[in-house]
BALOGU-527165 format. One line per 3 residues: for each residue x, y, z of C-alpha. Coordinates in nm, 2 decimals. Each point is the difference from the previous one (the first is absolute). Example, Ala and Ser with C-alpha at 12.3 -4.5 7.8 and 13.67 -1.06 7.14 Angstrom:
REM residues 2
1.23/-0.45/0.78  0.14/0.34/-0.07 .
***
This chain:
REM residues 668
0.00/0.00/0.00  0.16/0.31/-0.05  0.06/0.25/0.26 .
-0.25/0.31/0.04  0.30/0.25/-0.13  0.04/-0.19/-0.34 .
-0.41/-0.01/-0.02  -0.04/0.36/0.03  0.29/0.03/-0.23 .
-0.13/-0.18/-0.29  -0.35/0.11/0.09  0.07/0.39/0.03 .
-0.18/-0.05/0.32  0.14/0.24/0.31  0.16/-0.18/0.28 .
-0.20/0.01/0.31  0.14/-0.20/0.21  0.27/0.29/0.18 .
-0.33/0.08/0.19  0.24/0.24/0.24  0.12/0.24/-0.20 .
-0.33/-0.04/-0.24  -0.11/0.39/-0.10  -0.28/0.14/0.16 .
-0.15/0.07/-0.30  -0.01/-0.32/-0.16  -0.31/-0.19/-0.03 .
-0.09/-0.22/0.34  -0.25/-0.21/-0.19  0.34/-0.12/-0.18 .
0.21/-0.05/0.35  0.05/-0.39/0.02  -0.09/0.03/0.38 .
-0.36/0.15/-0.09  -0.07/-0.30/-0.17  -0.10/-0.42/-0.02 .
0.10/-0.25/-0.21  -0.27/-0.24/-0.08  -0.10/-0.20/-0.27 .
-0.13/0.25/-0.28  -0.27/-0.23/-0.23  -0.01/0.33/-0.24 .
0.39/0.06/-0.18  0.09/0.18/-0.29  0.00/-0.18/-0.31 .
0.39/0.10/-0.01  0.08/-0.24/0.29  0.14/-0.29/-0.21 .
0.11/0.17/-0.24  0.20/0.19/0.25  0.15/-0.31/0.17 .
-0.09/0.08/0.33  -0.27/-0.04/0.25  0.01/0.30/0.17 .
-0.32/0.17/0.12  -0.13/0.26/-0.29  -0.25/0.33/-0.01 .
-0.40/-0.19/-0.11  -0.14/0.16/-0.31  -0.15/0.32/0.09 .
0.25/0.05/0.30  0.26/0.11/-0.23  -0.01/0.15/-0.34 .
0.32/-0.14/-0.11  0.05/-0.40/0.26  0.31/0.07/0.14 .
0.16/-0.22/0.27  -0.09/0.09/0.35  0.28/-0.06/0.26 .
0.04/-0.31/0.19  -0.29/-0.01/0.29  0.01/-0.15/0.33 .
-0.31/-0.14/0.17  0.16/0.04/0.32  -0.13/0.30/0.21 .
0.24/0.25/0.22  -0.25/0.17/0.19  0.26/0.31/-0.01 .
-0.08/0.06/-0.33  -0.28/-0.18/-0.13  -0.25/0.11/0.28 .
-0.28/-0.31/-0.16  -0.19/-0.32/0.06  0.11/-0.31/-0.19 .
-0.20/-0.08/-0.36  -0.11/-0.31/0.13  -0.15/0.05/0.28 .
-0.32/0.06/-0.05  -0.23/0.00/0.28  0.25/0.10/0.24 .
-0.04/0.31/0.18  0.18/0.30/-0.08  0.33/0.02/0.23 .
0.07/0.30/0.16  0.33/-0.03/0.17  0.22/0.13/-0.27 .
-0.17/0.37/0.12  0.31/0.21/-0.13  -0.05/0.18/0.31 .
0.40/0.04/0.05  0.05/0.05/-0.39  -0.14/0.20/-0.26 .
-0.41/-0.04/-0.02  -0.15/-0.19/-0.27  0.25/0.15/-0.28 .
0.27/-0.28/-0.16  0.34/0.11/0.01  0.35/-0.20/-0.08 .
0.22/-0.17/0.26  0.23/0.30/0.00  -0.29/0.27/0.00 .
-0.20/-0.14/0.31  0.24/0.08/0.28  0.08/0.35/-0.09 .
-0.33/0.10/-0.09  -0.18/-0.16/0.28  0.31/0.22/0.21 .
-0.07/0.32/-0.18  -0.39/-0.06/0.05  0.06/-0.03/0.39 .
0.19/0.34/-0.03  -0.27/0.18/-0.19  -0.25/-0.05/0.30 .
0.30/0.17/0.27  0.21/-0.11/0.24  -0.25/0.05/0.30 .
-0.20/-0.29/-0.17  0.32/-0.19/-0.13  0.11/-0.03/0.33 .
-0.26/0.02/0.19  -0.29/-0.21/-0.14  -0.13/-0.21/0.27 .
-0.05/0.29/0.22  -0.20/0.15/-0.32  -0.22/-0.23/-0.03 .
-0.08/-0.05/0.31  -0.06/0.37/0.04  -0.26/-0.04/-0.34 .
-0.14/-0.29/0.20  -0.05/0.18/0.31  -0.10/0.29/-0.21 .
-0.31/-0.16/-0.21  -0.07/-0.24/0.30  -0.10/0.31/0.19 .
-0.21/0.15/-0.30  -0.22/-0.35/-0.05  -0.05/-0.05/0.39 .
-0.11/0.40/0.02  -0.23/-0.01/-0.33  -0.12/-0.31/0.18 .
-0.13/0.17/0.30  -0.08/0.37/-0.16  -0.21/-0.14/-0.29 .
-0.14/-0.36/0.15  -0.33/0.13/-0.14  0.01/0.23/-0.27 .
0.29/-0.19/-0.21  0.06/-0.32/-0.15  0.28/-0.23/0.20 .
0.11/-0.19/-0.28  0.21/0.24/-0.22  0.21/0.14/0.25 .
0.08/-0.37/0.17  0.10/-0.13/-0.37  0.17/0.34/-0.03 .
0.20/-0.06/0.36  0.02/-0.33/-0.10  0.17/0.01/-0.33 .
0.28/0.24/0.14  0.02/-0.22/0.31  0.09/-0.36/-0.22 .
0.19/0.24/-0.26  0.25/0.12/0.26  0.02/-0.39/0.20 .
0.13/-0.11/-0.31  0.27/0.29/-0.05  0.12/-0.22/0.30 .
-0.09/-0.39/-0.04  -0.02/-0.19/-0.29  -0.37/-0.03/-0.18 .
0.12/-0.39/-0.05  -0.12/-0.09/0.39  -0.34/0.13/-0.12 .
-0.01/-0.18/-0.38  0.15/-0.30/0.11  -0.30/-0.12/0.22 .
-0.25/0.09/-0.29  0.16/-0.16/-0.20  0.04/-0.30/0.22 .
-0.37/0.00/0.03  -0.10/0.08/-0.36  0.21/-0.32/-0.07 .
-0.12/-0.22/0.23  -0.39/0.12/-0.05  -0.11/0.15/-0.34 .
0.29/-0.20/-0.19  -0.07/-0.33/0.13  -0.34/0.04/-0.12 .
0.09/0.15/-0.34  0.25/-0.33/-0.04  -0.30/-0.23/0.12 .
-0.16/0.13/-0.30  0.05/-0.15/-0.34  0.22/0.26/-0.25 .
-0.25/-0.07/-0.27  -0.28/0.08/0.24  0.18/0.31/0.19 .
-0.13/0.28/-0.28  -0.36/-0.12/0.06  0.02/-0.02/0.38 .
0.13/0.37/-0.02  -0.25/0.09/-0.21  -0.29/-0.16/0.16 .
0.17/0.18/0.35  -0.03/0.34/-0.13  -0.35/-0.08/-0.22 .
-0.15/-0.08/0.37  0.11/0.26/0.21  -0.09/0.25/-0.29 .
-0.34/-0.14/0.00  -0.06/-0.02/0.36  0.13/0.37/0.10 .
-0.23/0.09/-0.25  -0.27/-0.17/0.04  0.01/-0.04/0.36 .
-0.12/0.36/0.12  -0.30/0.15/0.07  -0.16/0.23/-0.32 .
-0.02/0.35/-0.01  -0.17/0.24/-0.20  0.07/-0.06/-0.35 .
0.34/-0.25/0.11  -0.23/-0.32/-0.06  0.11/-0.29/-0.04 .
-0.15/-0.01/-0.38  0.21/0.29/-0.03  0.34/-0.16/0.10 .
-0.11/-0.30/-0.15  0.04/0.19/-0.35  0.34/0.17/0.12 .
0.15/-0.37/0.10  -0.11/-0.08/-0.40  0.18/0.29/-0.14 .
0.29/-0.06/0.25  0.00/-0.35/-0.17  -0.07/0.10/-0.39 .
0.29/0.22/0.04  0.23/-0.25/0.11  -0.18/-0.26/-0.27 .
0.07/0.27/-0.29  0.38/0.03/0.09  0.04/-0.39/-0.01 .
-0.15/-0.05/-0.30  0.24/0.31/-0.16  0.32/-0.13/0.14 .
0.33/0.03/-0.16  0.06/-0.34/0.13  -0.26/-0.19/0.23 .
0.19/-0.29/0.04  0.26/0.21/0.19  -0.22/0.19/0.23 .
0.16/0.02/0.34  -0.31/-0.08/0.21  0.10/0.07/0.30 .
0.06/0.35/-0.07  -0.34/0.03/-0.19  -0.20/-0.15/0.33 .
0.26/0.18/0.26  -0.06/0.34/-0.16  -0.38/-0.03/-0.01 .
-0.01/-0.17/0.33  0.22/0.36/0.15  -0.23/0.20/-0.20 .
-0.33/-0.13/0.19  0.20/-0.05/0.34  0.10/0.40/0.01 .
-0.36/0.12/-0.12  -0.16/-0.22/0.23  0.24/0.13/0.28 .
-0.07/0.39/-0.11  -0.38/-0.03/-0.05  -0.10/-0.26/0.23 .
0.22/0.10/0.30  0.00/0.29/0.18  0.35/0.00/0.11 .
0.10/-0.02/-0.39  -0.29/0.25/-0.09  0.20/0.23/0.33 .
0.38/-0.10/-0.15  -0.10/0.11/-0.37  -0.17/0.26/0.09 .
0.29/0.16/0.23  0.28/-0.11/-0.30  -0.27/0.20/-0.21 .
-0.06/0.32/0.22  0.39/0.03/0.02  0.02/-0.01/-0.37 .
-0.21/0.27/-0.02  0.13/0.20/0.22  0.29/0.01/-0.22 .
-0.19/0.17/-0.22  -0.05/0.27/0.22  0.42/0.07/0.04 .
-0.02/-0.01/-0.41  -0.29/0.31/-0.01  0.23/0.18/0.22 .
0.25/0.07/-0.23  -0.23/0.01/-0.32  -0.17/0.26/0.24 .
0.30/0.20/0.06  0.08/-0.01/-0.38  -0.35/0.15/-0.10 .
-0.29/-0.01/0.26  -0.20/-0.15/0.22  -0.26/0.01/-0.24 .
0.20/-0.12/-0.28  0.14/-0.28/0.25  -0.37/-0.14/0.08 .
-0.13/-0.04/-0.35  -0.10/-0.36/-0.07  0.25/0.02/-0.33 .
0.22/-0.27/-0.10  0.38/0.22/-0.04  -0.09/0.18/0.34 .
-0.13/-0.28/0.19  0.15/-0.31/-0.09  0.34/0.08/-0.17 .
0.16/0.19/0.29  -0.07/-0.28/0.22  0.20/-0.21/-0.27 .
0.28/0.23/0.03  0.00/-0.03/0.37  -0.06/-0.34/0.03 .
0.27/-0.13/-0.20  0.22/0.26/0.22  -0.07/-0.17/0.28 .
0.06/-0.34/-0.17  0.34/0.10/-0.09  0.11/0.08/0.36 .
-0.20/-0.32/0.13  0.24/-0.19/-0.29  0.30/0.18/0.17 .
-0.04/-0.09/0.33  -0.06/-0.34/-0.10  -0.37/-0.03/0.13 .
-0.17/-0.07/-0.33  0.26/-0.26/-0.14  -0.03/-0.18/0.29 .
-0.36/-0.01/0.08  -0.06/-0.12/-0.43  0.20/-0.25/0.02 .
-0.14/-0.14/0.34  -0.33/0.02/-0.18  0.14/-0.13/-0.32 .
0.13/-0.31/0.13  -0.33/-0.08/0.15  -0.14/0.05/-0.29 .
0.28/-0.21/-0.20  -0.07/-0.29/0.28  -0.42/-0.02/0.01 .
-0.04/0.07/-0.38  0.28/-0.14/-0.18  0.11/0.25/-0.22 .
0.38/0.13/-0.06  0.15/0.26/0.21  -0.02/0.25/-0.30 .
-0.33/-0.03/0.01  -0.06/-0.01/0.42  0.19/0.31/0.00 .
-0.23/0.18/-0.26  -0.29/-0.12/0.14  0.04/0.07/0.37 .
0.18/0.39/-0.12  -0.31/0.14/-0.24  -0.27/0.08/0.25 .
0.25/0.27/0.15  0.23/0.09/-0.24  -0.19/-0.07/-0.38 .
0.02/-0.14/-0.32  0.31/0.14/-0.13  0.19/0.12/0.37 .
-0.03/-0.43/0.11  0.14/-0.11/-0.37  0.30/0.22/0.05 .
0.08/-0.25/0.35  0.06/-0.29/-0.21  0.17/0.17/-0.30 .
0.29/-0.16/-0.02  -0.18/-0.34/-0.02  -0.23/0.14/-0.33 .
0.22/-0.06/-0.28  0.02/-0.39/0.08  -0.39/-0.03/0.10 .
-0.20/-0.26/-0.15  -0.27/0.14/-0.21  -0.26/-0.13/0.29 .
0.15/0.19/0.24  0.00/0.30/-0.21  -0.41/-0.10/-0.03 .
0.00/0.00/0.39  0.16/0.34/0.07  -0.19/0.16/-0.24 .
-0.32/-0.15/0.11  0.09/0.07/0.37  0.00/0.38/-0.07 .
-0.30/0.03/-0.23  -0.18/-0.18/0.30  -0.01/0.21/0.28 .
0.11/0.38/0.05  0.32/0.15/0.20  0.01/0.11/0.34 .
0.06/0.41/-0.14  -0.31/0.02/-0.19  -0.22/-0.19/0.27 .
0.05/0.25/0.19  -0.13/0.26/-0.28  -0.31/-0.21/-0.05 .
-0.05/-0.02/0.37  -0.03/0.37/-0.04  -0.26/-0.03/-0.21 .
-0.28/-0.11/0.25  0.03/-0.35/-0.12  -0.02/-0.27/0.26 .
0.34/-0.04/0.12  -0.02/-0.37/0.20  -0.11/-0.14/-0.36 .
0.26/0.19/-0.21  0.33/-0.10/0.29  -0.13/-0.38/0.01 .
-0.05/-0.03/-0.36  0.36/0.11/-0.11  0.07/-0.29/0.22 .
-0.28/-0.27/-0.14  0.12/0.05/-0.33  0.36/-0.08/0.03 .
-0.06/-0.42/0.09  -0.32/0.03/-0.30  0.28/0.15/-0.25 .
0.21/-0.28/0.06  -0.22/-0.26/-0.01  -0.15/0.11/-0.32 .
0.32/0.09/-0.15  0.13/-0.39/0.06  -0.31/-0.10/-0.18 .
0.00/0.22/-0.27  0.38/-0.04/-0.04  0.19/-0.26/0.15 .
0.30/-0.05/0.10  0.22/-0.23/-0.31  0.34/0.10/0.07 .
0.26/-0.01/0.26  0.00/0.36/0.19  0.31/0.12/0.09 .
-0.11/0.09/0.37  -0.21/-0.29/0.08  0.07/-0.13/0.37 .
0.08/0.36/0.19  -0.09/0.33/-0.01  0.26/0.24/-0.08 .
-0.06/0.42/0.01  0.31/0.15/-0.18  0.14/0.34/0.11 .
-0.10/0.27/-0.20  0.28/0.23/-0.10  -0.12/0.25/-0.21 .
-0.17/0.14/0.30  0.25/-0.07/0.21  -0.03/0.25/0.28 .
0.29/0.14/0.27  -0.24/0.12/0.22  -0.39/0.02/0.11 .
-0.03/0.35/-0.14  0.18/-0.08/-0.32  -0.27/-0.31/-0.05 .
-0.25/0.22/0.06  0.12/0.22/-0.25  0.07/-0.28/-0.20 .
-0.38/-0.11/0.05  -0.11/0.34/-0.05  0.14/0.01/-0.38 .
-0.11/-0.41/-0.10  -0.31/0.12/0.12  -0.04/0.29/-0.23 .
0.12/-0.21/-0.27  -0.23/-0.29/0.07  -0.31/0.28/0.04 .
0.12/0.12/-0.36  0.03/-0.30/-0.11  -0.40/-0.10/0.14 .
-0.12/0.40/-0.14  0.10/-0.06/-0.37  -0.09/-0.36/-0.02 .
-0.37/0.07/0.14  0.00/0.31/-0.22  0.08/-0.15/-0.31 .
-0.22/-0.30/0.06  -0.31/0.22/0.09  0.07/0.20/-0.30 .
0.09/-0.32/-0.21  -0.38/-0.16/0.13  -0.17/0.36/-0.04 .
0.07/-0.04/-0.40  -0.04/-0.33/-0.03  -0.37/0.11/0.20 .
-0.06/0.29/-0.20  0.01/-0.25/-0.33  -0.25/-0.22/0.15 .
-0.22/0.24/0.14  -0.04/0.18/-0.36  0.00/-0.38/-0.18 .
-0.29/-0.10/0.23  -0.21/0.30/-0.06  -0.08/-0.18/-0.33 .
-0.12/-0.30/0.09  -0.23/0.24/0.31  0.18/-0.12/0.30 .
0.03/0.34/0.16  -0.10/-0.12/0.39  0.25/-0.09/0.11 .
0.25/0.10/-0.26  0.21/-0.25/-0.15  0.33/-0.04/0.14 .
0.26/-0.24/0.16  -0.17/0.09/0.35  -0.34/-0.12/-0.15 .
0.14/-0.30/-0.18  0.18/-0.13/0.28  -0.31/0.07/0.22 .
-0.22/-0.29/-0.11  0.32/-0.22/-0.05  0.05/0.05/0.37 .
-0.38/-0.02/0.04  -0.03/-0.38/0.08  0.38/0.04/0.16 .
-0.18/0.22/0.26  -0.25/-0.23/0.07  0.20/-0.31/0.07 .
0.23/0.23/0.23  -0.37/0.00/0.26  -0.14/0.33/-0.09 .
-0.36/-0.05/0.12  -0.30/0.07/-0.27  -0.21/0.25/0.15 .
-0.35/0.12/-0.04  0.02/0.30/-0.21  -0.36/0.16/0.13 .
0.19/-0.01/0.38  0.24/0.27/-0.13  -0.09/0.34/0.09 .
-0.20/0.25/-0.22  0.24/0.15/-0.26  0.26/-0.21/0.00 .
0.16/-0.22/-0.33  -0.20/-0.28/-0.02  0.32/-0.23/-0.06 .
0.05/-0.36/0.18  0.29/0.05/0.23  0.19/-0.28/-0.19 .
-0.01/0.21/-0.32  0.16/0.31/0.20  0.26/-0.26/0.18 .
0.09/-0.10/-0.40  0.04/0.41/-0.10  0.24/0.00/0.28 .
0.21/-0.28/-0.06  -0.02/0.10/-0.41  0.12/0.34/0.09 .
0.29/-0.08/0.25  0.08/-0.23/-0.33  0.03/0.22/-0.24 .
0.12/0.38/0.22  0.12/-0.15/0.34  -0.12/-0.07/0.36 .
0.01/0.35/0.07  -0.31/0.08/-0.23  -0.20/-0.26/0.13 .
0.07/0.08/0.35  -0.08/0.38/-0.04  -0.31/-0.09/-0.16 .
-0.10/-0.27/0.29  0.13/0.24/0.23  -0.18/0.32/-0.12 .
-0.27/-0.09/-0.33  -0.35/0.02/0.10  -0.05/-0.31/-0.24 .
0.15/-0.24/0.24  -0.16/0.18/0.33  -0.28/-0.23/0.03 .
0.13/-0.36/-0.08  -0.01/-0.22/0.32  0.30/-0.02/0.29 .
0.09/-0.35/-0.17  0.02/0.09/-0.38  0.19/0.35/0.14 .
0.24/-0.29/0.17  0.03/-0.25/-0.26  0.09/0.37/-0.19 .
0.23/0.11/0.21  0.24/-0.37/-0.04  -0.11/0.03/-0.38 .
0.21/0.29/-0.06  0.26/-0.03/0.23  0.30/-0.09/-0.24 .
0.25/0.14/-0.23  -0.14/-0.24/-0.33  -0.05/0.31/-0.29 .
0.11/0.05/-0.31  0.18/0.34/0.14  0.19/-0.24/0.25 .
0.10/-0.27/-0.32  0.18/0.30/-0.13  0.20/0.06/0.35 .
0.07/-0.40/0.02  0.16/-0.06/-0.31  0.20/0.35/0.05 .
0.15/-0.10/0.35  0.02/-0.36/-0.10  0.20/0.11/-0.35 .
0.22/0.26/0.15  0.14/-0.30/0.30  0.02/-0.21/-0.22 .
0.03/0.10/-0.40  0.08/-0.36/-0.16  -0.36/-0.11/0.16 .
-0.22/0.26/-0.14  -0.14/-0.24/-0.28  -0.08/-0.24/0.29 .
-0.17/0.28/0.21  -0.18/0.10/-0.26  -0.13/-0.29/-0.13 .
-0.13/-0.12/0.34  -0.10/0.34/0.09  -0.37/-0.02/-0.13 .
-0.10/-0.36/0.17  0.20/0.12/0.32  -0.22/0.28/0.00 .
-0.34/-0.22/-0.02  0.14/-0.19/0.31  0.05/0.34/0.21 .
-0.29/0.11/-0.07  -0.21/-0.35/0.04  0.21/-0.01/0.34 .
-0.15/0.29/0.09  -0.35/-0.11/-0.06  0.07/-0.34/0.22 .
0.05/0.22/0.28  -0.36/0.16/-0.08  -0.15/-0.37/0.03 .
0.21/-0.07/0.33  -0.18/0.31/0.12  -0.33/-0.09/-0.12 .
0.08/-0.33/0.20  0.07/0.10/0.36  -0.14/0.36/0.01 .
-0.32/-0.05/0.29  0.01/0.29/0.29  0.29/0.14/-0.10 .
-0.20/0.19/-0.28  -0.12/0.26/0.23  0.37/0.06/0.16 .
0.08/0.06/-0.39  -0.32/0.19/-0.08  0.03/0.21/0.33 .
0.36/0.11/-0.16  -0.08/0.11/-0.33  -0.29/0.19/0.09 .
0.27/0.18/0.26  0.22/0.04/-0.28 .
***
């Protein structure tokens, strides 16, 4: 065999393996210690003509197969930070928790100490040398605060948030201190010796039905099980549970490849999907968490209107307008994202989340870390975590990231909707719904073929193009990707709008031909009745026109639920909002269709956002744009149909809650 120099020699393939000295710069998805050797079933057609049997780029990883570095399956938890490919079903382990290294960023051998060192010096020598006493100090500190809100507010507050608050920072600073492994090695002790046993009891070729049949029952009797209410009937979820199930049907029967459907993420995703609407709208300590996560969000809103205010006026500041109300708090938001990226928060809580998600869902840790980063940072901001890896994605993962971000919408512009007097509970928990449904449906519209280059372990690479020497200068730094992202988001929506307003304005004067003057013809109205019986699977109940109050449209509330879901199609979510928000049209339809709306819209799946996709996927990654483009159109049908699965979990488990939601939009 010949040695790895002579390979890389005759190849033209770089030498990775002085990992040491390795430049900063270089690619980490190339680093031999990033990566596994395993048996590939999908090789270049070069491989024996080569000679060799090294481990090649998949079609539609690589433009041009070249050879990839030696791998090794064998995992240094100082730089590899992951769980093992093959062990499925095995709880995430925690104990590599980089708390005495560099958080949840991938560095060389040579990097790790000395960054890890200057990291320590960044936060001061009072901390660097003083850190127990610190901590207990912040212990002491919010121990006080939770025992005094206890006694001040024992009947005017709610308990929970502020003991999960106190208790997060109490476990957060324990394991500055002792290692998490004394914590994840009993669960996992028990998961093996209690869920796995059974799982191996079970026959493999029986194991996909058994899951399936688990989450099929426990779907059925959450929903079934409560009491009815209002127009929540059971007829009513019954039709919801249908939609929920001809979505998933239409998705099979469209696969790229239904014999490779990873099941387990399919029935996984779905299963999270149903388990977090059932804890936000049956519960109400998950109605109390999402509604405090929600509140704060909005109150971001109100730091954002203070400097719009200061630059024109208060009254300017309070319009309900899209560039004053919901672009600053872009800008800002990303601001604080940078300095949350500096000080190592965000990369560390994303890839905790990530690798839970990599472990219950089975997806790779390109995809985890998209997934669990585009509720609070968006479409294009959680692309840019991974961007290293998107050269050498397969063409399914490409699917999947692009599908996550059409599905739900970013943490900065909730908070601008939130603003609008939309119900905020419904808009925080379905960013979060939508993320398990996206991947679900992405694996069965487009399943994984190929061997992915970070299956096994979730990796979040550091980003130096907005590399930071301080908090201030990643604010700054924040302050300026903001603007560019906000342009980037003006003249895309601009052009779109103006693009649909001709395309409109031909219609309109084409239909006035044939008489079809009300309504006009357009895409709105088109897509209307093609979203008509869409609407009607997603729940929305049929009601009795002659109930409706004197004067108003005498339209079925599943015709208005289809204008809404056409028109956040076709502009964007913002339109649809507004005009839920604010249109006298949509006053009068019923608390459950306004609901069923509400998780309807909630997503990033338009035509404007196709535009921004393909731009941020293209400029990351320029030899891929055919690849993004051509998967562009069916990624953005499995955003948007995400979305609408989280309408149908909604219609599912909504009961009481309805007036907690009904109660906030009419305060709104």
């Amino acid at each position: 065999m010949a040695s790895n120099e002579s390979k890389a020699a005759a190849t033209g393939a770089p030498d990775h393996h002085h990992t040491p000295g390795m430049d900063h710069n270089t690619d980490p998805a190339l680093d031999p210690v990033h990566q596994h050797q395993h048996a590939h079933r999908h090789h270049s057609p070069r491989v024996d003509a080569a000679g060799h049997d090294d481990v090649v780029y998949t079609r539609g990883t690589n433009v041009d197969p070249t050879l990839v570095p030696t791998q090794d399956h064998r995992h240094d938890h100082g730089h590899t930070h992951g769980v093992e490919k093959d062990a499925i079903g095995t709880p995430p382990d925690y104990s590599d928790d980089h708390e005495k290294g560099d958080t949840g960023v991938v560095r060389t051998a040579g990097q790790l100490s000395t960054e890890s060192t200057s990291r320590y010096a960044k936060l001061g020598p009072v901390y660097r040398h003083r850190r127990i006493l610190t901590h207990l100090f912040l212990f002491l500190l919010f121990t006080g605060w939770w025992i005094a809100s206890l006694i001040l507010h024992r009947d005017d507050k709610n308990w929970v948030v502020p003991f999960l608050l106190w208790l997060a920072i109490t476990l957060r600073l324990i394991f500055f201190h002792v290692p998490i492994r004394y914590i994840s090695g009993p669960i996992r002790w028990v998961w093996h010796h209690t869920a796995l046993v059974i799982y191996d009891a079970i026959p493999e070729k029986f194991r996909t039905l058994c899951g399936a049949a688990v989450a099929i029952g426990a779907i059925l009797i959450g929903s079934f099980a409560s009491e009815e209410n209002a127009d929540n009937t059971r007829a009513n979820r019954a039709v919801s549970l249908v939609g929920l199930a001809i979505i998933l049907f239409f998705f099979w029967l469209t696969s790229a490849a239904r014999r490779r459907i990873n099941w387990r993420t399919v029935i996984g995703g779905m299963l999270a999907q149903y388990i977090i609407g059932l804890f936000v709208l049956r519960t109400q300590v998950g109605y109390d968490i999402f509604k405090f996560i929600a509140d704060r969000a909005g109150d971001l809103l109100g730091f954002a209107k203070d400097g719009v205010t200061f630059l024109t006026s208060p009254d300017v500041a309070a319009l309900p307008m899209f560039f004053f109300g919901v672009i600053p708090a872009i800008i800002f938001f990303i601001s604080l994202v940078q300095v949350l990226y500096y000080i190592g928060f965000l990369q560390w809580f994303i890839k905790k989340f990530a690798t839970f998600v990599f472990w219950a869902l089975g997806v790779s840790g390109a995809e985890a870390v998209v997934a669990a980063a585009t509720p609070f940072i968006g479409q294009g901001e959680s692309a840019m975590l991974v961007r290293p890896f998107v050269p050498h994605m397969t063409k399914a993962e490409i699917h999947q990231i692009m599908t996550c971000g059409f599905a739900t919408i970013s943490g900065s512009v909730l908070v601008g909707y939130i603003g609008l007097g939309l119900n905020a509970e419904a808009l925080v928990s379905s960013c979060i719904m939508s993320i398990p449904a996206s991947l679900a449906i992405s694996k069965l519209r487009y399943p994984e073929t190929e061997e992915t280059l970070t299956a096994g372990r979730v990796i979040i690479p550091d980003d130096d193009e907005h590399k930071a020497e301080n908090a201030l200068h990643a604010f700054a730094n924040g302050a300026w990707l903001g603007i560019k992202i906000g342009g980037t988001i003006i003249a895309s929506i601009l052009c779109i709008l103006a693009a649909v307003g001709l395309i409109n304005g031909l219609l309109t004067w084409w239909g006035r031909y044939l008489n079809i003057n009300d309504p006009t013809l357009t895409l709105q109205t088109i897509l209307s009745y093609v979203f008509y019986p869409v609407a009607f699977l997603l729940g929305v109940p049929q009601r009795d026109l002659s109930e409706l109050p004197p004067g108003s449209t005498k339209d079925h509330d599943i015709f208005r639920v289809a204008k809404l879901i056409a028109e956040k199609v076709i502009t964007n979510e913002y339109n649809a909002f507004f005009k839920l928000a604010h249109d006298p049209y949509y006053a009068n339809m019923s608390k459950r269709s306004q609901l069923i709306a509400t998780y309807a819209v909630c997503g990033f799946g338009n035509i404007g956002s196709l535009g921004i996709q393909i731009g941020i996927l293209g400029q990351l990654a320029p030899s891929r744009g055919g690849d993004v483009s051509r998967l562009a159109v069916s990624a953005l049908i499995s955003g948007v149909m995400s979305t609408l699965t989280s309408a149908t979990v909604a219609g599912l488990v909504v009961t009481t809650q309805i007036n907690n939601f009904a109660q906030t939009n009419s305060s709104g």
